[in-house]
N, C-alpha and C positions, 0 to 999 in steps of 0.2 A: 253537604259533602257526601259523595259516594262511599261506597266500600272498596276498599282496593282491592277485595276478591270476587265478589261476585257481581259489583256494580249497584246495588240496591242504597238503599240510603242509612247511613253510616252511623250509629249511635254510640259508639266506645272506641276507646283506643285499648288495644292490646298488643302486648310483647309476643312475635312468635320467632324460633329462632335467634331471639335477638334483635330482632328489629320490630321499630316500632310502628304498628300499623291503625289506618283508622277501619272501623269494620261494621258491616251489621250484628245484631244481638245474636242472629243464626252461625254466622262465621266467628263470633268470639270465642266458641268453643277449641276452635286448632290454637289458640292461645291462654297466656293469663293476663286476664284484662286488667289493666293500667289506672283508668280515667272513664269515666262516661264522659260523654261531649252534651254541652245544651244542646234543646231543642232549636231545631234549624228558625230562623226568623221571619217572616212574611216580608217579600221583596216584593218591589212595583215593578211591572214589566221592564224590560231593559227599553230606550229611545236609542236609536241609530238615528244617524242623519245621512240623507244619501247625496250624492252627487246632484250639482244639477242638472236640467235636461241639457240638450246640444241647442236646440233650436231656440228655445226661450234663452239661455244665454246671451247665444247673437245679435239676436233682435232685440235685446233689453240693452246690449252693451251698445250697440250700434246706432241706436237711439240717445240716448243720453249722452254720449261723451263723443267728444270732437278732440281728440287727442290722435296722435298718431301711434300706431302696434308699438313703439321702441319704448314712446311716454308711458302709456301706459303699462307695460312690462315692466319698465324701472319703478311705476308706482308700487304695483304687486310685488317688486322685490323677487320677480325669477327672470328668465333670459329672454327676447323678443320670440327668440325660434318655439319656446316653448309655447308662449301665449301662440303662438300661429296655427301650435298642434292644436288646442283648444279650441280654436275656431272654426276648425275645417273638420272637427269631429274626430281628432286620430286621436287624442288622449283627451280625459277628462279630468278635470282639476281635484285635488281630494278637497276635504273640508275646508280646510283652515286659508287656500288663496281663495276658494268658492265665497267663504266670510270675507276675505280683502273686497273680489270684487263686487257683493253685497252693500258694501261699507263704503266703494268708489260711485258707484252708480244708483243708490239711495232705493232699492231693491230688495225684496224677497229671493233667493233663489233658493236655499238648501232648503228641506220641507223635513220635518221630524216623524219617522216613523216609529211606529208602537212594535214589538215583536215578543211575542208568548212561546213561550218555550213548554212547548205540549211535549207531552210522554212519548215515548216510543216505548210501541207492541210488540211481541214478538213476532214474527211474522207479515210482519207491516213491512211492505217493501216497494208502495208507493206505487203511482201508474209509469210505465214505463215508455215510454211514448219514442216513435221512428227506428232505427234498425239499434241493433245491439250486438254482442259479442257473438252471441248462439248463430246469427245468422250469418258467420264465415267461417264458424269452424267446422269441419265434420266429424263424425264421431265415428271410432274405431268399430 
């Protein structure tokens, strides 16, 4: 958990004002600490699951299943029009019909990704890559 004032990582609760905040040991002093909080606990990177691609989709579903769009739309339980964005690439399916048509077509498609949640530096403000704000505005 953060500190609610300064952002750093939060060891107490303390009363400032009246209100109860969580805080670092540095920022407890603008109050009268409450509670120390336990030490934060060692977490496993978070797993997303992404969409699947457009192209293997198609060709996975177009392969296996001799159903007509309406059929298989009523099997996924969403509307034919929808499945047809799916296929032409205008929208992509989230997780949960991605696992239907997984589950229809005896299939791999969602793939689990890992994601680490690195620090941010001060200063860190990343590559910036193609045109940006600076380059339409002029300066007085």
């Amino acid at each position: 958990m953060d500190c609610e004032m300064c952002g750093k990582p939060a060891t107490v609760v303390v009363e400032v004002e009246g209100a109860k905040l969580t805080v670092c040991a540095a920022c407890s002093r603008y109050g009268r600490v409450v509670r120390q909080l336990p030490p934060p606990k060692a977490t496993k990177p978070k797993v997303l699951q992404s969409a699947p691609a457009r192209r293997e989709e198609t060709e996975l579903v177009e392969q296996v299943r001799k159903v007509t769009h309406e059929e298989f739309a009523k099997v996924l339980q969403i509307r034919a029009s929808t499945y047809h964005h799916f296929e032409s690439g205008i929208m992509l399916p989230d997780t949960t019909i991605a696992r239907r048509i997984e589950h229809f077509i005896r299939a791999p498609l969602v793939v689990s990704v890992k994601v680490s949640k690195a620090p941010w530096k001060p200063g860190d403000t990343g590559k910036a890559e193609g045109l940006m704000l600076g380059n339409f505005v002029k300066k007085k």
